[in-house]
C-alpha positions as CSV (number, residue, x, y, z in Angstrom):
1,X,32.6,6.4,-6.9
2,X,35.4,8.3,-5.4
3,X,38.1,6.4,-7.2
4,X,36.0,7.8,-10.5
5,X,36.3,10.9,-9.5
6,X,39.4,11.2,-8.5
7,X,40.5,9.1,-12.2
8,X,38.1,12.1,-13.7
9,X,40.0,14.5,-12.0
10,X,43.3,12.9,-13.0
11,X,42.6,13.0,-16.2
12,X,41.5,16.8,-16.0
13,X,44.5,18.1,-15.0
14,X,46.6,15.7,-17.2
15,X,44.4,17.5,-20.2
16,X,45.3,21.1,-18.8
17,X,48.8,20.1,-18.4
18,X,48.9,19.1,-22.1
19,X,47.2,22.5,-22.6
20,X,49.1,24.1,-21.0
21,X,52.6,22.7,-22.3
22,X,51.7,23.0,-26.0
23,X,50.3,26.6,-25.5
24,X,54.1,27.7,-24.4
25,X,55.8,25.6,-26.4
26,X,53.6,27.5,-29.3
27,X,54.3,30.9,-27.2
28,X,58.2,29.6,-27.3
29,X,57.9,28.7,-31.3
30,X,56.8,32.2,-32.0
31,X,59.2,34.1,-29.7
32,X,61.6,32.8,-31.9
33,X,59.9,34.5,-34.9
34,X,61.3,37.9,-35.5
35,X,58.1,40.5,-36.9
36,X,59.0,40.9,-40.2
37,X,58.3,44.9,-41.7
38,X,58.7,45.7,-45.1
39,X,58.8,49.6,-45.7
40,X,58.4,49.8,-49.7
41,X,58.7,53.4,-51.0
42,X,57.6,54.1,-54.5
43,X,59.2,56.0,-57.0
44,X,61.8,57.4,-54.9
45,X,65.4,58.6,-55.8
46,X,68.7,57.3,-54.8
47,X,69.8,60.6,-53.3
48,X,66.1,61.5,-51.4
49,X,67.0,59.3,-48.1
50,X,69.3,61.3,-45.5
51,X,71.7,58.3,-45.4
52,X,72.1,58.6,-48.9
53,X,73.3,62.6,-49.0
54,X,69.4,64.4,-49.0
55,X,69.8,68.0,-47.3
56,X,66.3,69.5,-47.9
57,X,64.5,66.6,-47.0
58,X,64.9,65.4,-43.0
59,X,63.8,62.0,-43.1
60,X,64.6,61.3,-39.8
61,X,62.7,57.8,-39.4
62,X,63.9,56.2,-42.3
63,X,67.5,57.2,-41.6
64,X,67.3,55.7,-38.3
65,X,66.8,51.8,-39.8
66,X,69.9,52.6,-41.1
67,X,71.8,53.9,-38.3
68,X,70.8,51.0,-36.3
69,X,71.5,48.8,-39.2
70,X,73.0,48.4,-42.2
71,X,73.0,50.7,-45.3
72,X,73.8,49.3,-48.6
73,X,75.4,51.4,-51.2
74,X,74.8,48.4,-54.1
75,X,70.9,48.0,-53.4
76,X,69.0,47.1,-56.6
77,X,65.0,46.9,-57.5
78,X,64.0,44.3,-59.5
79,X,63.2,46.2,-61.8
80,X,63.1,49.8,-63.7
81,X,59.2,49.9,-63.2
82,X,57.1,49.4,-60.4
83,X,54.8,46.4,-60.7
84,X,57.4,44.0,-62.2
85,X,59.6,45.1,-59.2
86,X,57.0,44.4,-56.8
87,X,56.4,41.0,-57.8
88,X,60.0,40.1,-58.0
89,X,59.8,41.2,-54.2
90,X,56.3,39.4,-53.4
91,X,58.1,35.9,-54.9
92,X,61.5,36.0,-54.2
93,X,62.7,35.4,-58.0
94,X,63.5,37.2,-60.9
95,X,59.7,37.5,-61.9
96,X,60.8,37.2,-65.4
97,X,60.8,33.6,-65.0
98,X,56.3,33.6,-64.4
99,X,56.4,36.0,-67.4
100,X,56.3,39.2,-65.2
101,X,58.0,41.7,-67.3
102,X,55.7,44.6,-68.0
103,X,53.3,46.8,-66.0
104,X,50.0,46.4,-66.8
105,X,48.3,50.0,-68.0
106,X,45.1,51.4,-66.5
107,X,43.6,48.8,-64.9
108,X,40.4,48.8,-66.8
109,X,42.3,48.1,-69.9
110,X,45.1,45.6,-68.5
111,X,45.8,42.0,-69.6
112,X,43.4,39.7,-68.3
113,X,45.8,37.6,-66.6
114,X,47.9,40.1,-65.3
115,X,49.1,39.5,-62.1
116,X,51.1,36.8,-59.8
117,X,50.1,33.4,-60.9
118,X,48.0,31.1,-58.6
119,X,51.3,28.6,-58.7
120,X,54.0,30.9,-57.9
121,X,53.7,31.9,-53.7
122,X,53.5,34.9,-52.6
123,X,55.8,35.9,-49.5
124,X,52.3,36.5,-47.3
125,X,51.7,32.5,-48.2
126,X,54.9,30.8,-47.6
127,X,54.9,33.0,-43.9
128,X,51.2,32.1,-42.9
129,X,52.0,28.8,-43.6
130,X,54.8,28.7,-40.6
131,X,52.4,30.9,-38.4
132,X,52.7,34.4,-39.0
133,X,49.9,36.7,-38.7
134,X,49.8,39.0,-42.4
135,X,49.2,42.3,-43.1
136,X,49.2,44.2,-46.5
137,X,48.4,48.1,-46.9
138,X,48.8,50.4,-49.6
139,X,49.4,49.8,-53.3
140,X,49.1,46.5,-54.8
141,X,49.6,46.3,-58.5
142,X,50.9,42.6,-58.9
143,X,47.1,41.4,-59.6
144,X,43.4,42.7,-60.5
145,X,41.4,40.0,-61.4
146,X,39.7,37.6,-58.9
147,X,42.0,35.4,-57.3
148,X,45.0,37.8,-57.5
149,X,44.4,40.4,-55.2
150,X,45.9,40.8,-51.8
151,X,43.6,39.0,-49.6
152,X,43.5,36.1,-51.7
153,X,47.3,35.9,-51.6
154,X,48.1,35.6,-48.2
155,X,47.2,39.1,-46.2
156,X,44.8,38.6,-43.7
157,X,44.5,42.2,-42.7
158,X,44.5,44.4,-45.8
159,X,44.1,48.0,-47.2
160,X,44.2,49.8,-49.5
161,X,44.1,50.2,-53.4
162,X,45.2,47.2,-56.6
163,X,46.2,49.9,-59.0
164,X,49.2,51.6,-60.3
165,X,48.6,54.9,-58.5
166,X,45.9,56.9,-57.0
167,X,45.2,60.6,-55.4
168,X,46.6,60.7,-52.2
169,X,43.3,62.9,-51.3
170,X,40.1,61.2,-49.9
171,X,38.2,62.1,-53.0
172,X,40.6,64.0,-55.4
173,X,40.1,64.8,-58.7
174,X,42.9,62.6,-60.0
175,X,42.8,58.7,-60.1
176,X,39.9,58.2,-58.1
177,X,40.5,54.6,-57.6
178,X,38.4,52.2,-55.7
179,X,39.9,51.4,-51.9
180,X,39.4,48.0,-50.7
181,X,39.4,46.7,-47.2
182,X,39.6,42.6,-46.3
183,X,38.8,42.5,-50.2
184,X,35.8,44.6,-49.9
185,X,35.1,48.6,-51.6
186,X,35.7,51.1,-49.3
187,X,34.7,54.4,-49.6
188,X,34.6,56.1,-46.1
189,X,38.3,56.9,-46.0
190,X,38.5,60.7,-44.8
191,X,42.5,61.3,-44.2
192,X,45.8,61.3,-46.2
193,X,46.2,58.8,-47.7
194,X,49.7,58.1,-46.6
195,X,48.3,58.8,-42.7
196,X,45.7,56.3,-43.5
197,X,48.1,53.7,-44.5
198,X,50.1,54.1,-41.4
199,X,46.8,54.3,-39.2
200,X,45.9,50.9,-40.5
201,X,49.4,49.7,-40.4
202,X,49.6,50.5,-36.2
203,X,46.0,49.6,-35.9
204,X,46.9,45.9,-37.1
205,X,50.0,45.9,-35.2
206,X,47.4,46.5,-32.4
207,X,45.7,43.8,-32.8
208,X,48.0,41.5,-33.7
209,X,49.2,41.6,-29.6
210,X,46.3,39.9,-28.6
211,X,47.1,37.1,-30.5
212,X,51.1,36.0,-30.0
213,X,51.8,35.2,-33.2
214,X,54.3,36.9,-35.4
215,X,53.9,39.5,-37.9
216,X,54.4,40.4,-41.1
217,X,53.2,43.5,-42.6
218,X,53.9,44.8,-46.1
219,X,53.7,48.4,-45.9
220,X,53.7,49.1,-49.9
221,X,53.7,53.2,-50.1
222,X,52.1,54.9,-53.3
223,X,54.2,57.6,-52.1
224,X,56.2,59.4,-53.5
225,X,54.7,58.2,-56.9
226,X,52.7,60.9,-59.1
227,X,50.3,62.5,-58.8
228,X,52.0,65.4,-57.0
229,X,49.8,66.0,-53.7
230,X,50.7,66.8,-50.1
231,X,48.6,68.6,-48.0
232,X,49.4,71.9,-45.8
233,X,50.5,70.2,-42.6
234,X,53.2,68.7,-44.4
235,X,53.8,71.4,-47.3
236,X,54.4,73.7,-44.6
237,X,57.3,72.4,-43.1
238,X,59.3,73.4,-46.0
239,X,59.4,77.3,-46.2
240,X,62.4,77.4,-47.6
241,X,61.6,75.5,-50.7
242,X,60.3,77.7,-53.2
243,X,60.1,75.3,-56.0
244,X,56.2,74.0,-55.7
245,X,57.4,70.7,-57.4
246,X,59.8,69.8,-54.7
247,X,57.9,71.9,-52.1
248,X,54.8,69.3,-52.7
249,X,57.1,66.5,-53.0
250,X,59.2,67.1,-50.0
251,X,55.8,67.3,-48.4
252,X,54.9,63.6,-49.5
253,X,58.1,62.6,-48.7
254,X,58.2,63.8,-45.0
255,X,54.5,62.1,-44.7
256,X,56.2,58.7,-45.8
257,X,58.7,59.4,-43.2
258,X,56.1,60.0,-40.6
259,X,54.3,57.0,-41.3
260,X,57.4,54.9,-40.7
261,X,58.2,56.8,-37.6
262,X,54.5,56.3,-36.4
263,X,54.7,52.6,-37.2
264,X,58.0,51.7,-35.7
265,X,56.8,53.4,-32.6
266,X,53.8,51.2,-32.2
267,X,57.1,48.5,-32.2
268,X,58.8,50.2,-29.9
269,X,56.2,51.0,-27.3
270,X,54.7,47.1,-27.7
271,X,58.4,46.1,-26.7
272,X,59.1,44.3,-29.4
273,X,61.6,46.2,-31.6
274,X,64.3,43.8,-30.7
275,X,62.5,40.9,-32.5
276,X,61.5,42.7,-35.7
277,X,63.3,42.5,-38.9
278,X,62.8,45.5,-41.1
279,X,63.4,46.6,-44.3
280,X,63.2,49.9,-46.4
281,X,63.9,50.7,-49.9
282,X,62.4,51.9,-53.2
283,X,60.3,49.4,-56.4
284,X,62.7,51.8,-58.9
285,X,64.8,55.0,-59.2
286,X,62.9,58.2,-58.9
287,X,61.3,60.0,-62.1
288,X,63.3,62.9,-61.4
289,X,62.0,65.9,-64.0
290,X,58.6,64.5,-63.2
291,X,58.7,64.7,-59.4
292,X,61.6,66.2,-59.0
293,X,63.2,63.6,-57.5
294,X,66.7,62.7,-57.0
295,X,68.9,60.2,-58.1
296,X,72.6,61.9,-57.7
297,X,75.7,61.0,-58.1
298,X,74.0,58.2,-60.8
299,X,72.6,58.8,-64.2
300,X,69.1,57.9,-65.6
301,X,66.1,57.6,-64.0
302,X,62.7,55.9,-63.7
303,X,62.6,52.9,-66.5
304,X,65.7,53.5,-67.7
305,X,68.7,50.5,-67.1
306,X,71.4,53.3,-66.1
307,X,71.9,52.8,-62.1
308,X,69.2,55.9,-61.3
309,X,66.6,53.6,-62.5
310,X,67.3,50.3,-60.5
311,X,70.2,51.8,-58.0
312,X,68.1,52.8,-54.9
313,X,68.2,53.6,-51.1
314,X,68.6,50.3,-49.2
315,X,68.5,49.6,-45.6
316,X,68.1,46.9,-43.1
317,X,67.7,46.6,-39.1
318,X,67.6,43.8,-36.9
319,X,69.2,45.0,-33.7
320,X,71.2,41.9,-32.3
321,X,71.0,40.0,-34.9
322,X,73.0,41.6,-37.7
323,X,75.5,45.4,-36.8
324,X,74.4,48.6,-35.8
325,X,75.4,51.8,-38.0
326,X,77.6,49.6,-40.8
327,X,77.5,50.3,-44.7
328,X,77.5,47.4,-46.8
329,X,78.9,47.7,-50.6
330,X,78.1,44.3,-52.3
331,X,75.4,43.9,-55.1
332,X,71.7,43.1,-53.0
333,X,68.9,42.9,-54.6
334,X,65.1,43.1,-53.9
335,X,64.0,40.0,-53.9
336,X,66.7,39.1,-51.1
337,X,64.0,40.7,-48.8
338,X,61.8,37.9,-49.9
339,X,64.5,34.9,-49.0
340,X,66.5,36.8,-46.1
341,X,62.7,36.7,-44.6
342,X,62.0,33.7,-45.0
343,X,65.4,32.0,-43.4
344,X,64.7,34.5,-40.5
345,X,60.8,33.0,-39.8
346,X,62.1,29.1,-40.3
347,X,60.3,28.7,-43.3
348,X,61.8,26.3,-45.4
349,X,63.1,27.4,-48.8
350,X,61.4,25.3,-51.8
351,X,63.9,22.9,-53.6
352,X,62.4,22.3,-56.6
353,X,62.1,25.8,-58.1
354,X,64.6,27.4,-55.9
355,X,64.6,30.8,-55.3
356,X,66.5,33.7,-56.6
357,X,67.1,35.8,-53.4
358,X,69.9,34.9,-50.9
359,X,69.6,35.2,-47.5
360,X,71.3,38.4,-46.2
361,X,72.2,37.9,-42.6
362,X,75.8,35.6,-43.0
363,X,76.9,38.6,-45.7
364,X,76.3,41.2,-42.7
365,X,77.3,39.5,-39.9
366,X,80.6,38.4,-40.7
367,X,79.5,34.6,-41.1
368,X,80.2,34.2,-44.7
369,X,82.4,36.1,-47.5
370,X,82.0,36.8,-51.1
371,X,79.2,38.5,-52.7
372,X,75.4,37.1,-52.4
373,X,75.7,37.6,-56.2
374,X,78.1,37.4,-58.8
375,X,75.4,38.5,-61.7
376,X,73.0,40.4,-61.7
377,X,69.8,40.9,-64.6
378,X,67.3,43.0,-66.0
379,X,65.3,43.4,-68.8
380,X,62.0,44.9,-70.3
381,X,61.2,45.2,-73.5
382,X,64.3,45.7,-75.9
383,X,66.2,47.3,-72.8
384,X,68.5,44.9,-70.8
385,X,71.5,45.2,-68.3
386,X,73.4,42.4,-66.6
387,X,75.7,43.4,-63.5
388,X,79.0,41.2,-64.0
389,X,80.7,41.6,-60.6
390,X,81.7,45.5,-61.5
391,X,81.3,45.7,-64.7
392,X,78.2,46.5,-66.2
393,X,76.6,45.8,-69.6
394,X,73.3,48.2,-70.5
395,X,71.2,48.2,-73.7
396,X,68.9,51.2,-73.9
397,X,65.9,51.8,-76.3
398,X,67.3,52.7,-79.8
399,X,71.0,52.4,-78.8
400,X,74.3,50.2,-78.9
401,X,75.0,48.4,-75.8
402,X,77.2,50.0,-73.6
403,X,79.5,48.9,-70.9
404,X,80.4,50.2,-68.0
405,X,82.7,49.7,-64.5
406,X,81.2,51.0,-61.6
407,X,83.9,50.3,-59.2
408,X,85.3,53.8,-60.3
409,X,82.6,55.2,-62.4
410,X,79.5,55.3,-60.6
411,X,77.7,57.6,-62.5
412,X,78.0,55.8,-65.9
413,X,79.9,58.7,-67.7
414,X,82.4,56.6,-69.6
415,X,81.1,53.5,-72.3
416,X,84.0,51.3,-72.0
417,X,82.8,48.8,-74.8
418,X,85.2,50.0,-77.4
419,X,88.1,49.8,-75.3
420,X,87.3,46.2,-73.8
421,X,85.2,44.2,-76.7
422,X,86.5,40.9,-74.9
423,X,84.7,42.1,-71.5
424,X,81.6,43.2,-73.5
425,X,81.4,39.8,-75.3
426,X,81.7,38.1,-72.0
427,X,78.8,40.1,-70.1
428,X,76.3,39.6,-73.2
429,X,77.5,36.2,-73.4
430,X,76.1,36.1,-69.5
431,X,73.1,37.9,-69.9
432,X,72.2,35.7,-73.2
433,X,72.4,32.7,-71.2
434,X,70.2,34.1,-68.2
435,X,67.9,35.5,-70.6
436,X,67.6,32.4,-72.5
437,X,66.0,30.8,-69.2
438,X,63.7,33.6,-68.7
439,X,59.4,33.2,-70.0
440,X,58.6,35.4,-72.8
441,X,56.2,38.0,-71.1
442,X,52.9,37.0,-70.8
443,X,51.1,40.5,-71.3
444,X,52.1,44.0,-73.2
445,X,51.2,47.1,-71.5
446,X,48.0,47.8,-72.5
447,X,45.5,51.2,-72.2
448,X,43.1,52.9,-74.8
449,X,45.1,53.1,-77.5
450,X,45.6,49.6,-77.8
451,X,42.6,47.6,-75.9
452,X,39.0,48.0,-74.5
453,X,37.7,48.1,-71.8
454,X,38.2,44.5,-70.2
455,X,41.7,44.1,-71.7
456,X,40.2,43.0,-75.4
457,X,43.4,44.0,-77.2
458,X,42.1,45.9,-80.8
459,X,43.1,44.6,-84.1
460,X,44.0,47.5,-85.3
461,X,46.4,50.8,-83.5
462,X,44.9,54.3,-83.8
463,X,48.2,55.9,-85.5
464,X,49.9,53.8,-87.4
465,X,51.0,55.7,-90.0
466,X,54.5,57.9,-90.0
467,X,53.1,61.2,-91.5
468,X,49.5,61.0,-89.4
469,X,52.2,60.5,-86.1
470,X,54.3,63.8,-87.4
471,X,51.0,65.9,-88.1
472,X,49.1,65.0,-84.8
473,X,52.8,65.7,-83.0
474,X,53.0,69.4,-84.4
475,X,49.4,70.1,-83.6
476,X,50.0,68.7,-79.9
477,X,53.5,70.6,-80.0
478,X,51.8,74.0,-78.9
479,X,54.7,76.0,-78.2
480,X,56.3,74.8,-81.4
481,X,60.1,73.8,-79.0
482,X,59.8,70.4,-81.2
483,X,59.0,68.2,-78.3
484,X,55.8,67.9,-75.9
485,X,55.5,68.4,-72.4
486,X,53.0,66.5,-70.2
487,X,50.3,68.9,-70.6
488,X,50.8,69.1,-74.3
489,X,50.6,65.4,-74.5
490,X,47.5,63.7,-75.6
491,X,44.7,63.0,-72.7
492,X,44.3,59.4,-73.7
493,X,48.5,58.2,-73.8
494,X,50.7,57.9,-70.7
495,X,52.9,60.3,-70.8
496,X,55.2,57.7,-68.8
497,X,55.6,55.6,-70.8
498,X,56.4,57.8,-74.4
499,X,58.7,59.8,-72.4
500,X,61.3,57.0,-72.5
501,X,64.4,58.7,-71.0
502,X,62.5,60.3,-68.1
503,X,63.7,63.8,-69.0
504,X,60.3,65.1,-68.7
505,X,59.6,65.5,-72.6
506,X,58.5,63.5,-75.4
507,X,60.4,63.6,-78.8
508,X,59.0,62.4,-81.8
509,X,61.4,59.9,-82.2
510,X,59.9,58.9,-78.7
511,X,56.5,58.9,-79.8
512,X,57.0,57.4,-82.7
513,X,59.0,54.0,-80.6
514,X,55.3,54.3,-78.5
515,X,53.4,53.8,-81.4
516,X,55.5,51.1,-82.4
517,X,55.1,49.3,-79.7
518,X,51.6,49.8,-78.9
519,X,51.3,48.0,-82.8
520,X,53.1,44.8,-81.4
């Protein structure tokens, strides 16, 4: 009997040391991990960032993943627009190649089968598949429809809202959207939005301590996206602004800013700074005349392929791991989050539809030379540009192609094509060939004009004809300047996406390209 028990016992202790052993080696596997935090701004301009030259603006927390990291002059968005950048982010590829090239519209009217595909993975998935715990808050726009939204891609912990934008106010007046949490409607939220998003950001953080795994939360701001709203706390911190425009946007802005100071705090305080990886930067260039953002010293602007649409502020920190307070000046690009990410967790990188992204961390720390990419792409619509080392060839709505050499012309002021037709030929003879790889886009933007309710595109456009389009412009046109402002613009069109240059007008020419396409 006592031989039993002592075998019993034996065999106790054997099964707590095995216990015991695998829960540190686990605890060991995951110290490894670094946290991974994704800060993505929306809408924001090149020059809005303190690191990037903003003087009425203090944005204090942001500049500080810079200053104990690395800036990056060169840092592109996938994209002009928002949701095709976002996705490009999400999978770590041009998202060109799933057919991800336009935003979808209201969601109500959008393209049934917008969003991510089920078989392309979602950064969330490929990191909760080597262990990490997942958080998404904010905006989502990459997916509407069941099977596509946040919590089924990945994020354990989620909130916020799946459309394009929304009031920033509990229950404003504007874009009332629906708020989700874990996949379910919400409607009790009762702060700023912003304040909430960084609430729920700290509060999973919070959590997540009790658990020892790693992290990865996807903080995906609506800020500093239209519409225009800030409230009086933060308003008031800019007397000095007398410009209500910038005054409400410098308000949203130093909210954003807030919200990443209050988050990286959490880090800091839980004592894990030093093993987080962190990244901020913007899905596009900032709208400018519409928000008064800023994208100085480029040119262009929200949707546009000059730099000040897809040229934005860029910054990385992981202290120990890659320098403190350096600027780096090579071509990056969003969806080198994704793949720099993913190398820092262990995950392994997929062979047979590799990637797109290149891993960061050799460029910054000195372990490997060259650029991470020799080319780089965009395109939407009949606008393209292709970055061919310096040079760079742009095709805008309506225009020639241009070319252009940024190592001494920044701000896109001189179109070198004349002068160097050989160079030109090359870059379009580059962009052809990456082009000719890419899907043809599996959905148009789509909203009243040109769909129902449910995404039912109509068989026929409500202006189609040229002298209907130049009548309902002069009646619209209401101080008779020959162009319309947003409030002149029809309640039932975007006034984003007619105004094609960003300059905060339509012209008929512009509206007449709209109709166009809304016919296609």
């Amino acid at each position: 009997m006592r031989k039993q028990i002592q075998k019993s016992l034996g065999c106790l202790w054997l099964f707590r040391g095995i216990v015991f052993l695998t829960a540190i080696t686990c605890l060991n596997i995951f110290a490894e991990k670094p946290n991974i935090i994704i800060f993505l701004a929306d809408d924001l301009g090149y020059a809005d960032v303190g690191f990037n030259g903003c003087e009425d603006i203090p944005t204090p927390h942001i500049d500080s993943i810079a200053a104990q990291g690395v800036k990056f002059t060169d840092g592109y968005a996938n994209h002009p627009i928002c949701s095709p950048s976002r996705a490009g982010l999400l999978t770590g590829m041009y998202q060109h190649r799933f057919g991800f090239e336009n935003n979808s519209g209201p969601e109500e009217y959008s393209a049934p089968n917008f969003g991510i595909p089920h078989e392309v993975p979602t950064l969330a998935e490929r990191l909760k598949e080597v262990g990490y715990a997942t958080c998404w808050v904010g905006k989502w726009h990459v997916g509407f429809k069941e099977g596509l939204r946040p919590h089924e891609r990945g994020f354990e912990y989620t909130y916020g809202f799946h459309s394009g934008a929304r009031t920033f106010y509990p229950n404003g007046p504007r874009q009332n959207h629906q708020m989700f949490r874990h996949g379910l409607p919400y409607n009790d939220e009762s702060e700023y939005l912003t304040d909430a998003f960084a609430r729920e950001s700290v509060e999973f953080i919070e959590q997540n301590r009790k658990s020892e795994k790693p992290f990865f939360l996807f903080f995906s701001f609506n800020a500093v996206h239209l519409p225009l709203e800030a409230t009086q706390r933060y308003e008031s911190r800019f007397p000095d602004i007398k410009d209500k425009k910038r005054k409400t946007y410098a308000g949203m802005l130093s909210a954003l800013d807030d919200a990443i100071g209050r988050v990286m705090t959490k880090v800091r305080d839980l004592g894990q700074e030093g093993n987080s990886l962190v990244f901020f930067y913007s899905d596009n260039g900032g709208p400018t005349t519409q928000t008064t953002s800023k994208n100085d010293p480029l040119s262009g602007y929200k949707g546009q392929m000059l730099e000040g649409g897809i040229r934005v502020p860029f910054a990385m920190q992981w202290l120990g791991k890659i320098p403190a307070g350096e600027t780096y000046r090579k071509p990056v690009m969003g969806f080198d989050v994704h793949v720099t990410s993913l190398v820092a967790a262990g995950a392994q990188l997929p062979t047979k539809n590799p990637l797109d992204g290149k891993d960061l961390i050799p460029f910054l720390n000195g372990n490997q030379t060259g650029r991470p990419h020799q080319d780089l792409f965009w395109r939407t619509g009949t606008q393209h540009a292709a970055r061919v080392g310096d040079w760079k060839l742009v095709k805008m709505r309506g225009q020639p192609e241009m070319l252009f050499n940024l190592a001494n012309d920044i701000g896109e002021k001189r179109d070198l094509s004349k002068r160097n037709p050989e160079k030109l030929k090359e870059a379009r003879a580059i962009y052809t060939a990456w082009s000719e790889q890419m899907e043809t886009p599996r959905w148009i933007r789509q909203d009243r004009t040109n769909a129902e309710i449910g995404g039912t595109l109509k068989s026929k456009p409500i202006v189609n004809a040229q002298n209907t389009i130049q009548s309902t412009f002069t009646k619209a046109d209401r101080n008779g300047d020959g162009k319309l402002s947003p409030d002149e613009i029809w309640p039932n069109v975007d006034f984003e996406m007619v105004d094609a240059n960003s300059d905060g007008f339509a012209t008929i020419e512009e509206v007449r390209t709209h109709a166009r396409g809304r016919q296609r």
